[in-house]
Each structure stands twice: as structure tokens, then as C-alpha cells.
DSSP file (Angstrom, degrees, kcal/mol; ACC not computed):
  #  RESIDUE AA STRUCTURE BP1 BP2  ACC     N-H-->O    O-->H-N    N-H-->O    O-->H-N    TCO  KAPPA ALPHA  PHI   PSI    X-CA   Y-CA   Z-CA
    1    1 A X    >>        0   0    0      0, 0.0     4,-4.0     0, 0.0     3,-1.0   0.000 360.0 360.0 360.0 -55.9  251.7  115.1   58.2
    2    2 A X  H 3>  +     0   0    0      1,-0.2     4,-2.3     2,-0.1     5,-0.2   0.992 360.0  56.3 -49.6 -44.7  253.6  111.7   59.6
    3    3 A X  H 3> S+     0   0    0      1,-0.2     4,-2.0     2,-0.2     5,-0.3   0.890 109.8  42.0 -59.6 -28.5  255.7  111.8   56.1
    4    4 A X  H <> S+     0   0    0     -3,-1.0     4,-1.8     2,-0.2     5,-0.3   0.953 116.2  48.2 -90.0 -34.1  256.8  115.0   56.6
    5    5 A X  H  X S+     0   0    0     -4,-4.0     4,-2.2     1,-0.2     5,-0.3   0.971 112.4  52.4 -60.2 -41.4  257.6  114.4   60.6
    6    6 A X  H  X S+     0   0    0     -4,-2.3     4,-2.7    -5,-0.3     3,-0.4   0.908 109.7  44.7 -15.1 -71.7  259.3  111.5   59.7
    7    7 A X  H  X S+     0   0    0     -4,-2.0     4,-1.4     1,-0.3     5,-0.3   0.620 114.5  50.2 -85.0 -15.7  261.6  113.2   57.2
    8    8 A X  H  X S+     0   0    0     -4,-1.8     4,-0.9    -5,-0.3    -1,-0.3   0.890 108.0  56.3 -96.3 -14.0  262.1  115.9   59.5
    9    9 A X  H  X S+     0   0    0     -4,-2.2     4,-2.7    -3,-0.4    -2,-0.2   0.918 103.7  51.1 -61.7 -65.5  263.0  113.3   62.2
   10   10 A X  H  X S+     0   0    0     -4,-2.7     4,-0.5    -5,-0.3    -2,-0.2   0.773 105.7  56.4 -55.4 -24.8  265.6  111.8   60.3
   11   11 A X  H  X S+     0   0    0     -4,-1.4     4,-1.5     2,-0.2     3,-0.3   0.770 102.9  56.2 -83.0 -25.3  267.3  115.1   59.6
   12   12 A X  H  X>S+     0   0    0     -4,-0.9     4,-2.6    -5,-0.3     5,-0.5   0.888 107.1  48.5 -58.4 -40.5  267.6  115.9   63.0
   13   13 A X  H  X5S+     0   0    0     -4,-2.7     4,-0.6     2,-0.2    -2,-0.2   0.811 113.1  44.6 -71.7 -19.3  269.3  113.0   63.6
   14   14 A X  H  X5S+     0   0    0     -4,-0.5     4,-3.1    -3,-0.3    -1,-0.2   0.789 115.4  48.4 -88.1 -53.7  271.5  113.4   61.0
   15   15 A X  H  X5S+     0   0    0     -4,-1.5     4,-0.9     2,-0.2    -2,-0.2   0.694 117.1  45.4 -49.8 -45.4  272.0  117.2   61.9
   16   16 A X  H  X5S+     0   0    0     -4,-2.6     4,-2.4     2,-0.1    -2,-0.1   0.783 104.8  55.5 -99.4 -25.6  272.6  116.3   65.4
   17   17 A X  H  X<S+     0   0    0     -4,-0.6     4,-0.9    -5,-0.5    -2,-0.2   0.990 113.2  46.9 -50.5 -59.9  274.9  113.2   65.0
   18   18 A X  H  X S+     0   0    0     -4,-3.1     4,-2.2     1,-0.2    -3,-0.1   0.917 110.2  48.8 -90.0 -11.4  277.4  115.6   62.9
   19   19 A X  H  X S+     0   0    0     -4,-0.9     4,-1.9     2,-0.2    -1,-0.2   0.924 115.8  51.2 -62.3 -36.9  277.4  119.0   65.5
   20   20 A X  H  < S+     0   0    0     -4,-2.4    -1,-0.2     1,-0.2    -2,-0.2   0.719 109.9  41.3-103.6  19.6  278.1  116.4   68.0
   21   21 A X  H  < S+     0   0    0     -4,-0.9     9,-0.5     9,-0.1    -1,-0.2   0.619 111.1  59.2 -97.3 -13.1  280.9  114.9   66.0
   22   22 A X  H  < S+     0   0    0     -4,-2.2    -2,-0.1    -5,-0.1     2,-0.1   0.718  88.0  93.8 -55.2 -43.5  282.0  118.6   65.3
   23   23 A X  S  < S-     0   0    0     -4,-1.9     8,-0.3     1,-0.1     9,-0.1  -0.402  86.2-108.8 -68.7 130.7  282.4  119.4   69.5
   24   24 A X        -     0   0    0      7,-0.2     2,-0.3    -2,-0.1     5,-0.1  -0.249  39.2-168.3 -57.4 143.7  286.2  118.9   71.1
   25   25 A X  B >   -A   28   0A   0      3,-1.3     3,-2.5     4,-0.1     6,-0.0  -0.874  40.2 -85.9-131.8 166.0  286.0  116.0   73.1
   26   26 A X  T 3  S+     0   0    0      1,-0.3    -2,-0.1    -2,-0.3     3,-0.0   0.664 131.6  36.8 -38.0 -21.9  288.9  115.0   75.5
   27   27 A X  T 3  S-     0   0    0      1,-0.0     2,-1.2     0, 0.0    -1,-0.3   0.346 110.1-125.8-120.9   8.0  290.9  113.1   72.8
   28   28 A X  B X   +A   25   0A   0     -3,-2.5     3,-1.4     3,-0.1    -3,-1.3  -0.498  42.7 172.6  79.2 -48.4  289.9  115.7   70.3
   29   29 A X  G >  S-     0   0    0     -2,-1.2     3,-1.0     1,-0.3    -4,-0.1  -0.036  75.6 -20.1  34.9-131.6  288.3  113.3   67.4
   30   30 A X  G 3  S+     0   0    0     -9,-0.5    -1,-0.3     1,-0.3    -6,-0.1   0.409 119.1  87.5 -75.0   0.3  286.6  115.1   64.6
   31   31 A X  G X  S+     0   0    0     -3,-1.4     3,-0.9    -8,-0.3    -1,-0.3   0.758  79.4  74.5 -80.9 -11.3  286.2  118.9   67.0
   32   32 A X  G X  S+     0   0    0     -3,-1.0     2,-3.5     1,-0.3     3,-1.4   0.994  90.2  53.7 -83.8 -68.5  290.1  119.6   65.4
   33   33 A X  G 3  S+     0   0    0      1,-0.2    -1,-0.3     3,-0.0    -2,-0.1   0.290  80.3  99.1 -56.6  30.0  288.3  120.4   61.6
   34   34 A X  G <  S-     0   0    0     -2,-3.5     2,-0.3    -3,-0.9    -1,-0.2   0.870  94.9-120.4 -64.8 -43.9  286.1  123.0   63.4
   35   35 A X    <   -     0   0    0     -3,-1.4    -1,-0.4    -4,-0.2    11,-0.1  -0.787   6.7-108.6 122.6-160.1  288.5  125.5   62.2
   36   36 A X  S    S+     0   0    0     -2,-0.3     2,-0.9    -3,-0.1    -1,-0.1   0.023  78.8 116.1-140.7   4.7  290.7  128.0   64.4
   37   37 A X     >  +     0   0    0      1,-0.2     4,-0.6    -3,-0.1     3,-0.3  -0.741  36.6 172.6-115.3 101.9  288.8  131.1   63.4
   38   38 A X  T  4  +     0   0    0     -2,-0.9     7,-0.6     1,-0.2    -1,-0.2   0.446  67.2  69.6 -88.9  -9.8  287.6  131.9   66.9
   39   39 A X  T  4 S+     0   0    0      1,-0.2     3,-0.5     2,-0.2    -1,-0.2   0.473  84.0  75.5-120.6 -19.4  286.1  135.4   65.8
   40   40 A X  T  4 S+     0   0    0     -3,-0.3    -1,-0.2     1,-0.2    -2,-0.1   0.991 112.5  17.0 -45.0 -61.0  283.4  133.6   63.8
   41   41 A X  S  < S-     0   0    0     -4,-0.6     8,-0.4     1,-0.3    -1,-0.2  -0.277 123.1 -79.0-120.6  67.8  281.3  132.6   66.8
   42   42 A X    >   -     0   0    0     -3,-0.5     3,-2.4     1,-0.1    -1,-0.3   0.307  61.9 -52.9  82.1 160.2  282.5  134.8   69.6
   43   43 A X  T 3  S+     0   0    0      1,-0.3    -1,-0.1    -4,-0.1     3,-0.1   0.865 124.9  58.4 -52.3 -42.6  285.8  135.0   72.3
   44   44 A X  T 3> S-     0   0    0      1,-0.2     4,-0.6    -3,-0.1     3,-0.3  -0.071 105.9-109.5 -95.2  38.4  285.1  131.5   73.4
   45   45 A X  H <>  -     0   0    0     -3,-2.4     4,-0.5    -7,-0.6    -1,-0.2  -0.097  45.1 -63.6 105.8 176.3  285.4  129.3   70.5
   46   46 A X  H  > S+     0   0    0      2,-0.1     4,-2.2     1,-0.1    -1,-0.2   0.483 112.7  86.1 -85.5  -0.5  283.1  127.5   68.6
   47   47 A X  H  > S+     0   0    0     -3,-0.3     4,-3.3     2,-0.2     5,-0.4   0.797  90.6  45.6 -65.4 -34.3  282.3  125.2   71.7
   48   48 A X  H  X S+     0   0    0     -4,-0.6     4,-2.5     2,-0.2     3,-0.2   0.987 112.7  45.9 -57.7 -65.9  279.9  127.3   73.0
   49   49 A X  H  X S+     0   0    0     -4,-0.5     4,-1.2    -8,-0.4     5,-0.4   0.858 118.2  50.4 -32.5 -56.0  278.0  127.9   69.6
   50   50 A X  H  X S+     0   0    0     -4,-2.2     4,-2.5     1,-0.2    -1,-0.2   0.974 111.0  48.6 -49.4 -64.6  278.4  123.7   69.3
   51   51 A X  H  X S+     0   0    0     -4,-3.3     4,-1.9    -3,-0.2     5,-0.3   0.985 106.0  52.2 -59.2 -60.6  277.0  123.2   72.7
   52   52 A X  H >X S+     0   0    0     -4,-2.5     4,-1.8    -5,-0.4     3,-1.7   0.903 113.8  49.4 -46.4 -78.4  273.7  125.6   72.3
   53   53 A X  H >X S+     0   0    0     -4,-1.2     4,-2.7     1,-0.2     3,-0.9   0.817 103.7  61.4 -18.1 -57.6  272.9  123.4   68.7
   54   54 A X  H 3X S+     0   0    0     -4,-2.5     4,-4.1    -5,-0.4    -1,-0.2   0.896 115.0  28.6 -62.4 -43.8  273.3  120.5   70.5
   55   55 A X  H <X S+     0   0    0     -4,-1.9     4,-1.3    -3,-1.7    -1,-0.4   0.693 115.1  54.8 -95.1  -9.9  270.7  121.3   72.6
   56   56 A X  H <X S+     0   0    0     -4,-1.8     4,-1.1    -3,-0.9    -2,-0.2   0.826 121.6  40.0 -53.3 -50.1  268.5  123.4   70.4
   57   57 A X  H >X S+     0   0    0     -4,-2.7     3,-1.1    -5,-0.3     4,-0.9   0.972 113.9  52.1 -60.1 -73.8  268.7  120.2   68.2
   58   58 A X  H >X S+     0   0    0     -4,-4.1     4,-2.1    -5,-0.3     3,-0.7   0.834 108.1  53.8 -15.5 -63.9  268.5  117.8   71.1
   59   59 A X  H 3X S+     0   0    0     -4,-1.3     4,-1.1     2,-0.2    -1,-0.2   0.759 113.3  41.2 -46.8 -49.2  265.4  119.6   72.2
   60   60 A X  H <X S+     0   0    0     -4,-1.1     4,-2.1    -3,-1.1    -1,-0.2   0.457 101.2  66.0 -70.6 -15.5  263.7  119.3   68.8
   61   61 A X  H <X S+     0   0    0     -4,-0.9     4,-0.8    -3,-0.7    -2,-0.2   0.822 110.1  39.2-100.6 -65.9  264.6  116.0   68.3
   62   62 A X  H >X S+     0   0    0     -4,-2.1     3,-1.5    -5,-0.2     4,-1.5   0.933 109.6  58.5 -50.3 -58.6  262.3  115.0   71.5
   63   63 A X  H >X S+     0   0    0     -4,-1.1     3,-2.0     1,-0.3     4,-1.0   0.913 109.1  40.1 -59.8 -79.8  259.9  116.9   70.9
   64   64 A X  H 3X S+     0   0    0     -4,-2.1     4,-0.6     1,-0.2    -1,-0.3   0.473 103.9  69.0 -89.1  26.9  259.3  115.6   67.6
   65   65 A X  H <X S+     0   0    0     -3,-1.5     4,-2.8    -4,-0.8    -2,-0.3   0.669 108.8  36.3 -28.1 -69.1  259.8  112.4   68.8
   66   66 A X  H << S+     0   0    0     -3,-2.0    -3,-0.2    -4,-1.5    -2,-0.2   0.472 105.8  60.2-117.0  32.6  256.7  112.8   70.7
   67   67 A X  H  X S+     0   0    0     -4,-1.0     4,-3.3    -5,-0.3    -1,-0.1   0.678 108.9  50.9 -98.3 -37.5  254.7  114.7   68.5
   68   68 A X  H  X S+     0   0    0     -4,-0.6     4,-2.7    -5,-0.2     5,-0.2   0.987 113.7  45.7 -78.8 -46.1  255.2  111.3   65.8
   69   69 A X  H  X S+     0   0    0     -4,-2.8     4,-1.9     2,-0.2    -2,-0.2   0.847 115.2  45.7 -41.1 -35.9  254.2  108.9   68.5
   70   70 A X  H  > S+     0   0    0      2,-0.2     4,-3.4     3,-0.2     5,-0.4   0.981 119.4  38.0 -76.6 -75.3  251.4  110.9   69.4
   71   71 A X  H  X S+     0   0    0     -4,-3.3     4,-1.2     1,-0.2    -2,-0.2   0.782 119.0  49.4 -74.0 -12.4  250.2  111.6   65.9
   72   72 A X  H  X S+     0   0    0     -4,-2.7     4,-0.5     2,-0.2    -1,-0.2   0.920 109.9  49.3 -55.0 -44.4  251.0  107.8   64.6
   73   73 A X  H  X S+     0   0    0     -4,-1.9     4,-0.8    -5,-0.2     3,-0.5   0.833 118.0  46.0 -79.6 -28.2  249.2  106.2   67.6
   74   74 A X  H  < S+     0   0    0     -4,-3.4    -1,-0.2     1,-0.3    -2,-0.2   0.920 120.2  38.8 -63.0 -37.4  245.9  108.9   66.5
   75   75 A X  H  < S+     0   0    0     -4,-1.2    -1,-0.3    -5,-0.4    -2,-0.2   0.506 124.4  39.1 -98.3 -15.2  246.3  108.1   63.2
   76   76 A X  H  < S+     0   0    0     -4,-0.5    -2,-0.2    -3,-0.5    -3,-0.2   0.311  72.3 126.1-132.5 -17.9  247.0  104.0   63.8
   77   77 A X     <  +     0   0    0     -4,-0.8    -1,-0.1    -3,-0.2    -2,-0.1   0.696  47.5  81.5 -57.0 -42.7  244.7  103.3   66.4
   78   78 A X  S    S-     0   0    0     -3,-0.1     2,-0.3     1,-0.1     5,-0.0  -0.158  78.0-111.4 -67.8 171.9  242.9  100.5   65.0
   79   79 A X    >   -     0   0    0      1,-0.1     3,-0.9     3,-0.0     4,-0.3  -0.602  17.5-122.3-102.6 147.8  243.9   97.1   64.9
   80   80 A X  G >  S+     0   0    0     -2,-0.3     3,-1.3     1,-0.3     4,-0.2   0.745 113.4  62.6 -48.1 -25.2  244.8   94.9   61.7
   81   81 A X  G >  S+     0   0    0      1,-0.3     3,-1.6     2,-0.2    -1,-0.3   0.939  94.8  63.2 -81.3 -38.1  241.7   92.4   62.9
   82   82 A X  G <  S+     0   0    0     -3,-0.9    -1,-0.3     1,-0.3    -2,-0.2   0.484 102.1  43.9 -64.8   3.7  239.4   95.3   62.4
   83   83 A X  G <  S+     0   0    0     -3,-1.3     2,-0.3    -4,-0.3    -1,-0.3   0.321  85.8 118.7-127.2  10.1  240.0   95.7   58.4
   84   84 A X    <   -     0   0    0     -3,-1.6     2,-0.3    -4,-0.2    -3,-0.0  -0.611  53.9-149.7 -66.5 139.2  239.8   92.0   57.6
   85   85 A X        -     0   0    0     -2,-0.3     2,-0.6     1,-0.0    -2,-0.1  -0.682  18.1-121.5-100.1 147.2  237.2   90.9   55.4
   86   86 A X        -     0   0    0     -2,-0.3     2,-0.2     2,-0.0    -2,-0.0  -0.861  23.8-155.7-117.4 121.5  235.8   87.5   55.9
   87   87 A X        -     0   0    0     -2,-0.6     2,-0.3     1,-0.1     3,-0.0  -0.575   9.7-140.2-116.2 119.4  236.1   85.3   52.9
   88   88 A X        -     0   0    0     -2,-0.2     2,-0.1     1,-0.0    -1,-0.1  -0.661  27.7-114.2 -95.8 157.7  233.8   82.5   52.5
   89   89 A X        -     0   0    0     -2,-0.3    -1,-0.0     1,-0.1     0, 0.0  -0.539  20.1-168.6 -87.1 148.0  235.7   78.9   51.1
   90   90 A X  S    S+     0   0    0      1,-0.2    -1,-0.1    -2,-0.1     4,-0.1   0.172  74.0  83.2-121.2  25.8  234.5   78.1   48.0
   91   91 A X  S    S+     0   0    0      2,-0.0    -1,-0.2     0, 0.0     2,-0.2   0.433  84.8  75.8 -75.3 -28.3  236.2   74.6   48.2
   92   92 A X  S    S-     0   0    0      1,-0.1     2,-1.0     3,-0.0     3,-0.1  -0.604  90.1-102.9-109.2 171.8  233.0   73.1   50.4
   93   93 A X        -     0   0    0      1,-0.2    -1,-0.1    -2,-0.2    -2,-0.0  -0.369  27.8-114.6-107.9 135.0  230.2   72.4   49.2
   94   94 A X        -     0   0    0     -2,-1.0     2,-0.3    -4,-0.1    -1,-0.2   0.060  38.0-112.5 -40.4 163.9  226.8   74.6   49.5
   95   95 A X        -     0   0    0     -3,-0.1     2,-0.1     1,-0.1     3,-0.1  -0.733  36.4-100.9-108.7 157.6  224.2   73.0   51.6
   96   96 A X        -     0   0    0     -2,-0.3     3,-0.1     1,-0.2    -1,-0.1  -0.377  50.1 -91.6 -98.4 172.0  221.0   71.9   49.6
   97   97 A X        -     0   0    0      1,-0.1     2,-0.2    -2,-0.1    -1,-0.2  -0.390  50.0-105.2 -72.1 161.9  218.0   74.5   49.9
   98   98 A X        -     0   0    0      1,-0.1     2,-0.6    -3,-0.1    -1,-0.1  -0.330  32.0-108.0 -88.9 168.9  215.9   73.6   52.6
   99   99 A X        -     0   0    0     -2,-0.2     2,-0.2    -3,-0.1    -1,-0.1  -0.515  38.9-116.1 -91.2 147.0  212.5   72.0   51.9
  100  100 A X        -     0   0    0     -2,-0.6     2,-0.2     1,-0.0     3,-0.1  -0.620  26.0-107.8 -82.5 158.8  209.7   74.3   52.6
  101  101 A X        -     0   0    0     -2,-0.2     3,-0.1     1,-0.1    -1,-0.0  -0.558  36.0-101.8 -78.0 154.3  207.2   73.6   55.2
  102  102 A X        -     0   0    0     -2,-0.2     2,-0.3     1,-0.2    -1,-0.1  -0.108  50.3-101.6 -56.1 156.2  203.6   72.5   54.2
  103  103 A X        -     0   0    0      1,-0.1     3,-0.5     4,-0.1    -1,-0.2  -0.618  31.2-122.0 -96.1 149.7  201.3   75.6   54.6
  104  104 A X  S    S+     0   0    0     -2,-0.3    -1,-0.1     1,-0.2    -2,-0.1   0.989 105.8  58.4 -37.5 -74.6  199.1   75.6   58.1
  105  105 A X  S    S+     0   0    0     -3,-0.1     2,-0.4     2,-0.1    -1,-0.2   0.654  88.4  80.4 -61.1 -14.6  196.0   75.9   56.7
  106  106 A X  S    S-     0   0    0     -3,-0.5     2,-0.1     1,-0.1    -4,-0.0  -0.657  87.4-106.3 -79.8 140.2  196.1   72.7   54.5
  107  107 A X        -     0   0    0     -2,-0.4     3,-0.1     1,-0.1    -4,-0.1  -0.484  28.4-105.1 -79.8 155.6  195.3   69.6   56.2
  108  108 A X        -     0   0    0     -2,-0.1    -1,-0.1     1,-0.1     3,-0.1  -0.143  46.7-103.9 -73.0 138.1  197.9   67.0   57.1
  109  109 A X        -     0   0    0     -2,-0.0    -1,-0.1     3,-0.0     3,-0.1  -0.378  50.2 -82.3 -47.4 157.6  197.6   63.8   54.7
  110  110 A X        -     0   0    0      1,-0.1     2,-0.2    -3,-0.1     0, 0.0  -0.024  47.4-109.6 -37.3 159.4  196.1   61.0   56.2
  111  111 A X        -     0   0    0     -3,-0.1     2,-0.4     1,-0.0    -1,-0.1  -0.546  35.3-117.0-118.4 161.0  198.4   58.9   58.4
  112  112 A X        -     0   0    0     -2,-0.2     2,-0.1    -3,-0.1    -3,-0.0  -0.798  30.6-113.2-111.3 132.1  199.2   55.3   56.6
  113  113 A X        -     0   0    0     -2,-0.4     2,-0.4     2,-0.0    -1,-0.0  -0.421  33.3-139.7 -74.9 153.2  198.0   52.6   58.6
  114  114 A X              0   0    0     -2,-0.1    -1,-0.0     1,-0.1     0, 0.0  -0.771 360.0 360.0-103.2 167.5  201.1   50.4   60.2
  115  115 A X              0   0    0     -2,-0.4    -1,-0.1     0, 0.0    -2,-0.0   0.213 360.0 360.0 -81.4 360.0  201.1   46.7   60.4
């Protein structure tokens, strides 16, 4: 489900980057190749039509915005320390078995007399 919001992120952004290189701007830029044929999208131009995308687009563009944070941070939530495995070194050197204790019920050897 993230792969596909992802991919569908990035074509909004792409989608909305060229409608809003399409709209006449004060110096004109790119809105001149819009065309002239005013009867396409209604009596007032293609600006209107330009402006509603932009914000149809805009809108969606947030939206799923915070629909991939939301479902990354669900999906993401643990932390990198929780999937480490812990690797004993096998550069040192084992420790010798321990010696077993004498069983209870046998009695202790005799004590050695000292000098």
C-alpha cells in the first residue's frame, strides 16, 4: 500500500508542477502555450479550468501526504535496536567448565594436619 502511495505521490507532484507552469502568470512564462481556443474550457479561458486543478491536485497532494506519514509511521514504528540480533565473539576464549561440587551426602575428606 506505501509503494503504490508513493508512486501516486510523485505523480501528483509531477501533475501539479506542470498545471502550475501551464497558468498565466504576470510575465506570462509557460501559460502563453495553453493555446487560444477559449471555447474548449468555457467564456473565461483556460484560467479558471487551470486554477480548479490546481487545487483539486493541491488538495490531493496533502491529503496523501498525510495518509503516507500516517501509514509509514503504522507500518515503521519499531526501532532499528529492536531487530538486532546479538552475536556472540568467537575471537575470546570460552571459559573452562566449572568443577562440580562434591555431593552433600558424602563426607568431607579428612582435614590435613598443618605444621
Amino acid at each position: 500500500m506505501i509503494k503504490i502511495l508513493f508512486i501516486l505521490q510523485i505523480v501528483l507532484a509531477i501533475v501539479l508542477t506542470i498545471v502550475i507552469l501551464l497558468q498565466k502568470s504576470s510575465s506570462i512564462g509557460l501559460g502563453a502555450y495553453s493555446g487560444s481556443n477559449e471555447s474548449l474550457f468555457g467564456a473565461k479561458g483556460p484560467q479558471g479550468f487551470l486554477a480548479r486543478l490546481t487545487f483539486i491536485l493541491a488538495t490531493a497532494f496533502v491529503l496523501n501526504t498525510i495518509l503516507l506519514g500516517y501509514m509509514y509511521n503504522k507500518e515503521y514504528n519499531k526501532s532499528v535496536i529492536d531487530k538486532v540480533l546479538v552475536e556472540q565473539k568467537s575471537d575470546l576464549p570460552a571459559l573452562p567448565a566449572p568443577v562440580p561440587a562434591p555431593p552433600s551426602d558424602v563426607p568431607a575428606p579428612p582435614a590435613t594436619p598443618s605444621k
